[in-house]
C-alpha positions as CSV (number, residue, x, y, z in Angstrom):
1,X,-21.5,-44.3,-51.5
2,X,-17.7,-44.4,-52.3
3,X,-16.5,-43.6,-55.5
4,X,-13.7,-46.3,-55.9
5,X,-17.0,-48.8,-55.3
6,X,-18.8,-47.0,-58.4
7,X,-15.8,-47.1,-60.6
8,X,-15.6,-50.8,-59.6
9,X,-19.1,-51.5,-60.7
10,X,-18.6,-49.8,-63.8
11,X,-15.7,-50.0,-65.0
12,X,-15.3,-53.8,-64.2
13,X,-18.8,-55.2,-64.4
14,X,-20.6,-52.6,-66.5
15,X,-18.3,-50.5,-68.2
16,X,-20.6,-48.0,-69.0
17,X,-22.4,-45.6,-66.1
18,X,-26.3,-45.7,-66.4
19,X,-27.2,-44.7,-62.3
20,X,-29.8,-42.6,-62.5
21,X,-31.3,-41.3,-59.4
22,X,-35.0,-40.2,-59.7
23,X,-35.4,-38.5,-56.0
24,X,-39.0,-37.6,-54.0
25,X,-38.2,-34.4,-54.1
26,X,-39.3,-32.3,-57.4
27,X,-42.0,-35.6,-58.2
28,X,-44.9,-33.9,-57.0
29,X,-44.3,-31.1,-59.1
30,X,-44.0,-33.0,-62.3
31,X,-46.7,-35.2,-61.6
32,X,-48.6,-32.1,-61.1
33,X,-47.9,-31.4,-65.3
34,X,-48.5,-34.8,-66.1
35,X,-51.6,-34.4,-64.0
36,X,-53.1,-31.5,-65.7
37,X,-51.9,-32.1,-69.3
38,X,-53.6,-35.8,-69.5
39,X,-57.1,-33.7,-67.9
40,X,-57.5,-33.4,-71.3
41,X,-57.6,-36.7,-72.4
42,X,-60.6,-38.6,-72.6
43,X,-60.8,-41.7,-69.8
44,X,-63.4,-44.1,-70.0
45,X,-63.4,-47.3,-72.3
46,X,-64.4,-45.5,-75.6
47,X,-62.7,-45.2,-79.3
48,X,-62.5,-41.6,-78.8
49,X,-60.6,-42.1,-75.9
50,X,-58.3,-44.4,-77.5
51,X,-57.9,-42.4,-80.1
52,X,-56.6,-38.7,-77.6
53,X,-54.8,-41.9,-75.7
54,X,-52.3,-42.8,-78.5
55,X,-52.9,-40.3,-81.0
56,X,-49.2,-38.2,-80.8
57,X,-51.3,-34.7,-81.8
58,X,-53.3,-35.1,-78.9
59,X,-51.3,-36.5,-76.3
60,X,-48.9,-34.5,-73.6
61,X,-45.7,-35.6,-75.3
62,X,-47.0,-34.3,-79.0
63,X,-46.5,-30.7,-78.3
64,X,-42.7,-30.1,-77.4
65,X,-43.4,-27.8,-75.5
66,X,-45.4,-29.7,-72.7
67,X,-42.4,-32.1,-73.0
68,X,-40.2,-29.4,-72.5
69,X,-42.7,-27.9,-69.6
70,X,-42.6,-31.5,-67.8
71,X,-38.7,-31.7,-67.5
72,X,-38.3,-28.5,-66.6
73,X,-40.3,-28.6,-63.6
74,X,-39.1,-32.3,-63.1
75,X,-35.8,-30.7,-62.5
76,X,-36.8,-27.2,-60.6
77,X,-35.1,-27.5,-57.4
78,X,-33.5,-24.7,-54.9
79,X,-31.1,-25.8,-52.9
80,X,-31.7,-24.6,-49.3
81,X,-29.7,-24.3,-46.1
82,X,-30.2,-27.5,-44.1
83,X,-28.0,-26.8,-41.6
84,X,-25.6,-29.7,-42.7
85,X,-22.2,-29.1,-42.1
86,X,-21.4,-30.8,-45.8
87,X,-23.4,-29.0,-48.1
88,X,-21.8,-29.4,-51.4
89,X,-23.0,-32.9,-53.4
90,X,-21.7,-34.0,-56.4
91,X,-24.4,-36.5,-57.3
92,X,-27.8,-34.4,-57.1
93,X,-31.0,-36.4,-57.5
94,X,-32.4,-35.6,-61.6
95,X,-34.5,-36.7,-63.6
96,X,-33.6,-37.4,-67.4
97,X,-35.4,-36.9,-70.6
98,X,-35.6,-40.7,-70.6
99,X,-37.3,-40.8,-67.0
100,X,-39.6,-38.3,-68.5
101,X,-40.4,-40.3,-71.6
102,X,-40.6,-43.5,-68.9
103,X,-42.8,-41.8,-66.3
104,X,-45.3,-40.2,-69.8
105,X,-45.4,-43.8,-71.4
106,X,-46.4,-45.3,-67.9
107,X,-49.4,-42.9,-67.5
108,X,-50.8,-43.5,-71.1
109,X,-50.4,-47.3,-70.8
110,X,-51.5,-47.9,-67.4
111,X,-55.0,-46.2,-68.8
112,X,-54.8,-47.9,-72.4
113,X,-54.6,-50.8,-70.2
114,X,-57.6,-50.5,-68.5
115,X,-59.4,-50.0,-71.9
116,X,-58.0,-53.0,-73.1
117,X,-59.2,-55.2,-70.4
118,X,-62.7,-54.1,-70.5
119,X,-63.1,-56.3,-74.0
120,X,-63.6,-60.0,-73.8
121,X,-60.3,-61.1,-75.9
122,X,-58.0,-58.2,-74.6
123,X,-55.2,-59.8,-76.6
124,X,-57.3,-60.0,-79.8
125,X,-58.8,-56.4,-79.2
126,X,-54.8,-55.0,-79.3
127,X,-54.0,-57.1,-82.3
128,X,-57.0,-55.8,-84.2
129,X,-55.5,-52.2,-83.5
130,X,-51.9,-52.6,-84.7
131,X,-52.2,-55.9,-86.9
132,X,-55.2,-56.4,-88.6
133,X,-55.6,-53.4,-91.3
134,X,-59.3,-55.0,-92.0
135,X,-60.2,-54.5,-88.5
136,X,-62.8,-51.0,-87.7
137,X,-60.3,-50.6,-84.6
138,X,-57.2,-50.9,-87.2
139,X,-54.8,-47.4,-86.4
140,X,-54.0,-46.3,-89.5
141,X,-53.4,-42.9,-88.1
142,X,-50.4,-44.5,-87.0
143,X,-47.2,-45.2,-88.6
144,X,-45.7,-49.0,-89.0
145,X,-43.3,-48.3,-86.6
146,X,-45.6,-46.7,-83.6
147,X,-48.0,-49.3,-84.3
148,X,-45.1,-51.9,-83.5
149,X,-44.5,-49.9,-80.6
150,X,-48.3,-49.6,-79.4
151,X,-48.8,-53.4,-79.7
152,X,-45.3,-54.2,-77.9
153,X,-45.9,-51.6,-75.1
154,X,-49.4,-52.6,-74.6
155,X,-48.9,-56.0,-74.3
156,X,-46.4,-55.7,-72.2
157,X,-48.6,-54.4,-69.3
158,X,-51.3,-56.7,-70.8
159,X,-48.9,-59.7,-69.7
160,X,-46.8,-58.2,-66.8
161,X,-49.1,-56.2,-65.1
162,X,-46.5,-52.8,-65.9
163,X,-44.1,-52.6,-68.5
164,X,-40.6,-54.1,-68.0
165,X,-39.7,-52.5,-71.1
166,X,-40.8,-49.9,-73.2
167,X,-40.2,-49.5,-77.1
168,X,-40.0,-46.0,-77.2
169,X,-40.9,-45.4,-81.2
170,X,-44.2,-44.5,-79.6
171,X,-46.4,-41.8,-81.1
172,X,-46.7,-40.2,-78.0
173,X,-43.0,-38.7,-79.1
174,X,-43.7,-38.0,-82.7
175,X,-42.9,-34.9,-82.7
176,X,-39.8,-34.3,-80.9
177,X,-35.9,-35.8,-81.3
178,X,-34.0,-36.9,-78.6
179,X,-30.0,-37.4,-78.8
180,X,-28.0,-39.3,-75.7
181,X,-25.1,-36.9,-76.0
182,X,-27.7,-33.9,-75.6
183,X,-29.0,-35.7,-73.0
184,X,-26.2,-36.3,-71.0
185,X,-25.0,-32.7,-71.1
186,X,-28.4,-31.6,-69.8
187,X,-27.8,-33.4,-66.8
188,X,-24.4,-32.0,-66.2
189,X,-25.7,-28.7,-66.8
190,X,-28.4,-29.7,-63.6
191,X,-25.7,-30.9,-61.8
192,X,-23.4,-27.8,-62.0
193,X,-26.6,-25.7,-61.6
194,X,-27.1,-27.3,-58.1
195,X,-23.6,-27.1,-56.8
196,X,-23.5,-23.4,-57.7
197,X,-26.6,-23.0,-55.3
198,X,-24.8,-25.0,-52.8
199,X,-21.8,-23.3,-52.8
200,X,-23.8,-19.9,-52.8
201,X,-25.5,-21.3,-49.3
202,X,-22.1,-21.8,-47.7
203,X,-20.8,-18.6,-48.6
204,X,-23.9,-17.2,-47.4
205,X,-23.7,-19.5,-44.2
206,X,-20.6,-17.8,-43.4
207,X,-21.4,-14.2,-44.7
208,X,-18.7,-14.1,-47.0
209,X,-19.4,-11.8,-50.1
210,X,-16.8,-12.7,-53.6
211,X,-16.4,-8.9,-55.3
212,X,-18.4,-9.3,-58.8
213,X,-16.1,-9.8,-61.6
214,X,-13.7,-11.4,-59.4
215,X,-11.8,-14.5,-60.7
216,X,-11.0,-16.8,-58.4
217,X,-9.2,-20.7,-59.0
218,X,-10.2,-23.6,-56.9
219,X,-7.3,-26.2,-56.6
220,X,-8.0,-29.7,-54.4
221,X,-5.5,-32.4,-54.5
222,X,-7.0,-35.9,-54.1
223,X,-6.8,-38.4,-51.3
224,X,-6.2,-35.1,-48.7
225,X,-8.8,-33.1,-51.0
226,X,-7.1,-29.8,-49.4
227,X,-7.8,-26.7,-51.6
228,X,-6.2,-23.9,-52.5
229,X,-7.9,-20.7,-53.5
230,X,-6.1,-17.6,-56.1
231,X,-6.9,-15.2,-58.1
232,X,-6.9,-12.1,-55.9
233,X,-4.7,-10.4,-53.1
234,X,-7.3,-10.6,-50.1
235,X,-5.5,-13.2,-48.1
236,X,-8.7,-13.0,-45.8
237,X,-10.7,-13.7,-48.2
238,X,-8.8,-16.8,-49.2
239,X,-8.2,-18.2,-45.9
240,X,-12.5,-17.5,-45.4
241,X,-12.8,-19.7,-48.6
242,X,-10.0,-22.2,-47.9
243,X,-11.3,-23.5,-44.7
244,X,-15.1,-23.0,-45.6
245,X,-14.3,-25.7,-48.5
246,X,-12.4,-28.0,-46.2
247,X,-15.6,-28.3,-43.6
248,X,-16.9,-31.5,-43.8
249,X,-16.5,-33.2,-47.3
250,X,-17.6,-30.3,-49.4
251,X,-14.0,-30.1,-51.0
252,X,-14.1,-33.9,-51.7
253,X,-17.7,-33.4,-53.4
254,X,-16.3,-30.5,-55.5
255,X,-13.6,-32.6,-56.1
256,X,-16.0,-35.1,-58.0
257,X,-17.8,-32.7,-59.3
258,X,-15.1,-31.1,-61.1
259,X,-13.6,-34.6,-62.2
260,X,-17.5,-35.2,-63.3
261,X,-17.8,-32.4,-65.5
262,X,-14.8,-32.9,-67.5
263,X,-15.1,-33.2,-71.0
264,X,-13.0,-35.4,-73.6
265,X,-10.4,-32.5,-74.2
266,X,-9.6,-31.4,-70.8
267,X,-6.5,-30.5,-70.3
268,X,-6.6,-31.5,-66.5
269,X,-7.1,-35.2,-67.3
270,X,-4.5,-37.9,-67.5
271,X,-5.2,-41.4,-67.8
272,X,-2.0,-42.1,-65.3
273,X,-3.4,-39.6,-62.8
274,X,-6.3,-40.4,-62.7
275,X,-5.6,-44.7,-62.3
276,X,-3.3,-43.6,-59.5
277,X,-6.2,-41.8,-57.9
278,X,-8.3,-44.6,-58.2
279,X,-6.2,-46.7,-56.9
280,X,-5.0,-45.1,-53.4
281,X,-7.7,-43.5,-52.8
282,X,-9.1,-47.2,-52.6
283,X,-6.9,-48.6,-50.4
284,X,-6.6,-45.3,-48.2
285,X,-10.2,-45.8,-48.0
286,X,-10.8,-49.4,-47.6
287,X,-7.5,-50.0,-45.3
288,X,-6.7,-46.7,-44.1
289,X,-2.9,-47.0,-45.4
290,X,-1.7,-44.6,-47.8
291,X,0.5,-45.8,-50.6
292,X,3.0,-43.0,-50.1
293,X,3.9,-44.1,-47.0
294,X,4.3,-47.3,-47.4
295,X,7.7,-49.3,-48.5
296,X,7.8,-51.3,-51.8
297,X,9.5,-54.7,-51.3
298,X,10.0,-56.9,-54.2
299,X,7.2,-55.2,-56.7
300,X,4.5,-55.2,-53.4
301,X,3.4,-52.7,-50.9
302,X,3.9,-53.6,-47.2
303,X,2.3,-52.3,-44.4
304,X,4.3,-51.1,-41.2
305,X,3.4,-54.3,-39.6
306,X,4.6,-56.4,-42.6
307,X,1.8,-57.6,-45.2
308,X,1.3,-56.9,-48.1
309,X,-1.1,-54.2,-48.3
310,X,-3.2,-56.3,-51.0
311,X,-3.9,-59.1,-48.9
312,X,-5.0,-56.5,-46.2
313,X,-7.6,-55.4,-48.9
314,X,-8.4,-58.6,-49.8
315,X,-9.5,-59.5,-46.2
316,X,-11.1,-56.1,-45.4
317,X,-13.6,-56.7,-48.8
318,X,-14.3,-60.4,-47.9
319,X,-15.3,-59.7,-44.7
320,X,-17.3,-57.1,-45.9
321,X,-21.0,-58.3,-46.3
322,X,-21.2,-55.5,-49.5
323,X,-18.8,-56.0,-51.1
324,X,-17.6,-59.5,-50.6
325,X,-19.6,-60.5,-54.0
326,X,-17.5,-58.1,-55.7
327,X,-14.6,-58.9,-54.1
328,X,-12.7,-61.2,-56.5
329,X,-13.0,-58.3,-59.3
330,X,-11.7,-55.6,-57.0
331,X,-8.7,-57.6,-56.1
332,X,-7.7,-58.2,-59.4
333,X,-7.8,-55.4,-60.4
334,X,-6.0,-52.9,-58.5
335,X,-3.6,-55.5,-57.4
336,X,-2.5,-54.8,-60.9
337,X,-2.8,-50.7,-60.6
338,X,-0.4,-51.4,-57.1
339,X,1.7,-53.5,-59.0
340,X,1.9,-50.8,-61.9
341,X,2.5,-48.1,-59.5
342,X,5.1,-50.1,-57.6
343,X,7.1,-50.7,-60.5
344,X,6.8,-46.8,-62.0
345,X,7.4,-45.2,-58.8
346,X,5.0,-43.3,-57.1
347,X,6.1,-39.8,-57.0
348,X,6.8,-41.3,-61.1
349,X,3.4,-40.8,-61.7
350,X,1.6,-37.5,-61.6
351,X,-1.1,-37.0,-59.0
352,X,-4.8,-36.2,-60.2
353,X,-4.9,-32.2,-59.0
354,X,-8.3,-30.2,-60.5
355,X,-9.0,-27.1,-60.7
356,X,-12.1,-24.9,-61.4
357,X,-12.7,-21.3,-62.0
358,X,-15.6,-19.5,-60.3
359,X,-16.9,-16.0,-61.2
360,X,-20.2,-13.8,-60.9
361,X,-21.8,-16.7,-58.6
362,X,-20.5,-19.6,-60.8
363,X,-18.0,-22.2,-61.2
364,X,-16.4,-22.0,-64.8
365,X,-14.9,-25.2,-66.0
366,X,-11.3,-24.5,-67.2
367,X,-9.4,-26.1,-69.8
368,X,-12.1,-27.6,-71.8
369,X,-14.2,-26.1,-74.6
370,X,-17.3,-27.3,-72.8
371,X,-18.2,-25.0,-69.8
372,X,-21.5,-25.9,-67.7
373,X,-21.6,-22.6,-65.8
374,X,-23.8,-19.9,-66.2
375,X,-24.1,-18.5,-69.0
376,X,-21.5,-20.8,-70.7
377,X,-23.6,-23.2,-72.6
378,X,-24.2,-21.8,-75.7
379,X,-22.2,-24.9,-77.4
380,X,-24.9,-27.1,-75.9
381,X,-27.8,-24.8,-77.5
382,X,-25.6,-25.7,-80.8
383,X,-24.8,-28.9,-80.7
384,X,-29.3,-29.4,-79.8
385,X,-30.0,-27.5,-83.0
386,X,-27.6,-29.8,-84.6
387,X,-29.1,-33.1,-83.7
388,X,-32.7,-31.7,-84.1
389,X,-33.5,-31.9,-80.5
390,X,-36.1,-29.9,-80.5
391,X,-37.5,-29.4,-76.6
């Protein structure tokens, strides 16, 4: 997938980035958790069923521990050498705490479900557990708010066959605190995690052995996404590392990476840079002209030939069967980063260079006070104790 087509669909359309990719890979073992912590539960239509079913002491997600158990294994994956000449990814597949909480909620309700549906008024049976405080089925065990959550998860898959949507007040996650900004570090921790593996199978690949303790830099200029390697006198071993990085698009997935796992304060990041990135690396991509060597003529970039490089794009995207829907929104707007570039100047504007530190076997993020390397997330361990998240 390109990354100017992300940044289109989320910065235009969405303006917020919510991809997750749940891959095959690492299911089975999850599943395998899952599996063997509801073993314990009790299956057939009976009240004591219902009650280990949606009882939070009882069920897997109660003890924070399991929870934490589940997502660890979710996420357990070593990288090994496929033979693939790029090896470095910058998007590794992961499962979130929310997939987690997703994939838990879908196990219980798919069997309280099947409970429900063995009564003659299914609908009646669920209000008489969450509504009805006369009721011998009434949960009082449970608070206002999980029995709101009970009767709007259950009827849900009541209705719709699966839940569209979940209200996740449920019981089942009583017991433990989840925070988005905890979450989302987590999954830049994976994702550095995974890279260092995969940059450990290259250097392996190619037998190349990085003295411990030494500090090394990692500097990739975009569009070109050549690197440049310092931080010690062994020209051999730079050159080793130099071109290693610049097979197939391993530097341009580091290069993401890096730009991925920047925090608010990093020093590397400019809001100029990086727009200017976007933008050629766009139309380098989409028309195969880049915008430093093309001539500006009256506020417009024109292409050897003599168009103007934006109705070049335009034409390329409409023709385009993926991205002709999205066309319209492209256009506009980096015709208006071109414009904004023409009119600055492009050597004007800075160009979007990162760099990255890498030492003992891990890259070390440089710059920022967040670090996601080994051994570098203490601040995370912090900023979990405090939002009480407490898996």
């Amino acid at each position: 997938m390109r990354l100017n087509r992300q940044y289109i669909r989320t910065q235009l359309m969405a303006q917020n980035i919510t991809k997750k990719v749940s891959a095959d890979k690492g299911r089975s073992t999850s599943a395998e958790v899952l599996e063997k912590a509801y073993s314990r539960l009790e299956t057939r239509p009976s009240e004591k069923g219902i009650d280990q079913l949606n009882y939070s002491k009882t069920s897997v997600a109660g003890n924070n521990g399991t929870f934490s158990k589940v997502f660890q294994s979710a996420n357990d994956r070593t990288v090994t050498d496929t033979g693939e000449e790029t090896v470095i990814r910058s998007n590794n597949p992961y499962e979130s705490e929310s997939d987690i909480r997703i994939k838990i909620l879908d196990e219980k309700y798919s069997r309280m479900n099947a409970i429900n549906k063995t009564k003659s008024d299914p609908l009646g049976y669920i209000k008489d557990k969450y509504q009805n405080s006369k009721s011998p089925y009434f949960r009082s065990d449970l608070s206002a708010a999980e029995r709101q959550a009970a009767y709007d998860n259950e009827t849900e898959w009541l209705f719709k066959g699966k839940a569209q949507n979940y209200n996740l007040q449920d019981a089942a996650f009583r017991n433990l605190t989840f925070n988005g900004e905890a979450e989302s570090e987590n999954a830049k921790v994976f994702q550095r995690s995974q890279v260092n593996q995969q940059l450990q199978v290259l250097l392996n690949r190619n037998h190349i052995q990085i003295p411990a303790g030494t500090e090394l830099t990692f500097t990739i200029t975009p569009i070109d996404y050549k690197v440049k390697v310092s931080g010690t006198d062994d020209k051999e071993l730079i050159g080793q590392i130099e071109r290693l990085l610049q097979s197939g698009d391993n530097s341009k997935e580091l290069f993401v990476h890096i730009m991925k796992s920047q925090a608010r304060d990093s020093s590397q990041y400019s809001e100029a840079a990086y727009q200017k990135y976007q933008a050629v690396r766009e139309m380098y991509e989409v028309t195969g002209y880049h915008l430093k060597d093309l001539e500006v003529v009256d506020g417009r970039y024109i292409t050897p030939d003599g168009r103007d490089l934006l109705e070049v794009y335009k034409e390329k995207l409409e023709n385009d069967p993926m991205q002709k829907q999205t066309a319209s929104y492209a256009i506009s707007h980096y015709g208006s980063q071109l414009s904004n570039i023409a009119e600055i100047g492009y050597d004007a504007i800075p160009d979007f260079i990162l760099s990255i530190g890498y030492r003992n076997g891990s890259l070390r993020d440089l710059g920022q006070s967040k670090g996601y390397g080994t051994g570098d997330t203490e601040w995370l361990e912090t900023l979990k104790r405090q939002t009480g998240v407490n898996y």
